[in-house]
C-alpha positions, 0 to 999 in steps of 0.5 A: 226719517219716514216721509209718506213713505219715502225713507230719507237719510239726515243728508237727505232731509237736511237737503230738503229742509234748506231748500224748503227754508230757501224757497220760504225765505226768498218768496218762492213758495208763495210766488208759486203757490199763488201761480198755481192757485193754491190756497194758505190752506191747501199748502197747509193741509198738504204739509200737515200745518195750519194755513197760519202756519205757511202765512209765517214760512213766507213772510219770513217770521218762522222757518219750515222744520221737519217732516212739515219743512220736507213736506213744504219743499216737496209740494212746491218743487211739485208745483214749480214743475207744473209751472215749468220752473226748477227749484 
């Protein structure tokens, strides 16, 4: 998988996309999001979804999938790490 340039192996995104389903279900990607001040829509915008598309991520009523899951875990490890926290 092509992801904004980057070429990932299956193991490579399947890796990201359980860490992205992790951070989603364990409210660390809202913890962070808002932390940083990010909006639904930004993070959305970032990943290539709708703002109610995050809201069901972090409540826990979908799961991220995909190069949209990829996109999601990259921006909150992106974010974690302005923070000072790993992911």
């Amino acid at each position: 998988m092509n992801i904004d340039g980057e070429v990932l192996s299956e193991g490579q995104v399947l890796t990201r996309l359980t860490a992205a389903r992790r951070v989603a279900r364990d409210g660390t990607g809202r913890r962070v999001r808002l932390a940083v001040g990010a909006s639904l829509s930004e993070i959305g915008r970032a990943c290539g979804v709708s703002k109610g598309s995050v809201c069901k991520w972090e409540h826990g009523q979908r799961e991220p999938a995909g190069e949209h899951g990829v996109r999601y875990w990259a921006i909150i490890s992106a974010l974690a790490a302005t923070l000072g926290e790993a992911q």
